[in-house]
C-alpha positions in Angstrom: 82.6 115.3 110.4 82.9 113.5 107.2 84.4 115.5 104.1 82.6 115.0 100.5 85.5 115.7 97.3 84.2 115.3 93.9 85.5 116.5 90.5 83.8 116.8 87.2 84.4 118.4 83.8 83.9 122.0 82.8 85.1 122.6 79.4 89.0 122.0 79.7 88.9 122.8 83.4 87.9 120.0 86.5 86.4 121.8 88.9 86.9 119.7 92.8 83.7 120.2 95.0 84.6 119.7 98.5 81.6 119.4 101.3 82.5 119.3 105.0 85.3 120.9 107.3 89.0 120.6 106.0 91.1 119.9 109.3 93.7 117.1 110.1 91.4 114.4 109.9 89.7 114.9 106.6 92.2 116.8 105.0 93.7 113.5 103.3 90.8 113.0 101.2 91.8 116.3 99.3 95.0 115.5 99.1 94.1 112.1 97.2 91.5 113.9 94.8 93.6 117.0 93.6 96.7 114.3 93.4 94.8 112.0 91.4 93.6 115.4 89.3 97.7 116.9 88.2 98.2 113.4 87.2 100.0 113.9 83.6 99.7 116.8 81.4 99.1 120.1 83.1 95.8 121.0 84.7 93.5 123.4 85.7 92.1 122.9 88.7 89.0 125.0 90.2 88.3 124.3 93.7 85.0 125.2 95.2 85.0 125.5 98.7 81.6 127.2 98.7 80.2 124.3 101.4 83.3 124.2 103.6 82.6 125.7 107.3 85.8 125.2 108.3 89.4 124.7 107.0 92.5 124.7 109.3 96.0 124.8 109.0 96.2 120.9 107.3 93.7 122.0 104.8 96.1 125.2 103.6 98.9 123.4 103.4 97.3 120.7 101.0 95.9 123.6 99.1 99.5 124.9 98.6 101.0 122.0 97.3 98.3 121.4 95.1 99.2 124.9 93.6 102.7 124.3 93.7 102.1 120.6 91.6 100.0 122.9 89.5 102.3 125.7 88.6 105.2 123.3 88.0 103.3 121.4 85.4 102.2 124.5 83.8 98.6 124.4 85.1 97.1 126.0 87.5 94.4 126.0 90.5 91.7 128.4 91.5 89.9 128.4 94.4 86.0 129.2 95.0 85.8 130.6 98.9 82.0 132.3 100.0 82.3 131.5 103.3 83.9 134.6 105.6 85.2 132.5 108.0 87.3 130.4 105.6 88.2 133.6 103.7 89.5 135.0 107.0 92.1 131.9 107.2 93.2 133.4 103.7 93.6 136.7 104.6 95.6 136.0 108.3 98.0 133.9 106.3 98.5 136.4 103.4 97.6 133.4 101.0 95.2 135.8 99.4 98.0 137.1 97.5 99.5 133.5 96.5 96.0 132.0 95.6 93.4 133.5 93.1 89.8 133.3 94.8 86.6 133.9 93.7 82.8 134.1 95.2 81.8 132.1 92.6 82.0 129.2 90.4 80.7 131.0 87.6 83.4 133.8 88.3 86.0 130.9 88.9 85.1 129.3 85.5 84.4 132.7 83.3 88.2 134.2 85.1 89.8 130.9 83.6 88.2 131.3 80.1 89.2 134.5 79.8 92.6 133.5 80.1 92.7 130.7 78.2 91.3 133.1 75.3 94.4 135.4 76.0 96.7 132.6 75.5 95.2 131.7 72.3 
């Protein structure tokens, strides 16, 4: 299956739509976009997973170091995860306590405003 990863603007956050499963194959094409992303000065990254079916061990460990790039820089990366049977991957691999997930973009977004406002 072919993966779809496309970032836009939201205010002073890029939000990274991905479309497809995340496995071996495809995740690559992540890996490119979220790279191309923490480019230069600190980031904050949303990524919506909402039309992902399936995300295997390859995908995680993209994820990860995306949040690792992210953190060093002094930016940071949010994910946007609807689907139960990506959530579960999350859950089994206790990276529900490493990332910060949302059901929403809305959430994502208004959860990274509010702290933007507290570090004003």
């Amino acid at each position: 299956m072919e993966v779809s990863v496309t970032s836009r603007r939201s205010g002073d956050r890029t939000v990274v739509h991905v479309v497809g499963e995340i496995d071996v194959y495809t995740a690559p094409a992540l890996r490119e976009e979220l790279a191309a992303q923490q480019e230069g000065a600190p980031v904050h990254l949303v990524v919506d997973l909402t039309e992902v079916p399936f995300m295997d061990s390859t995908g995680l460990g993209v994820l990860v170091g995306a949040l690792k790039r992210a953190r060093t820089t002094g930016g940071d990366l949010r994910l946007v995860i609807d689907q139960e049977k990506v959530l579960k991957v999350f859950r089994i691999t206790a990276l529900t306590q490493v990332f910060q997930i949302h059901a929403t973009l809305d959430e994502a977004l208004a959860a990274e405003q509010a702290v933007a406002a507290d570090e004003d």
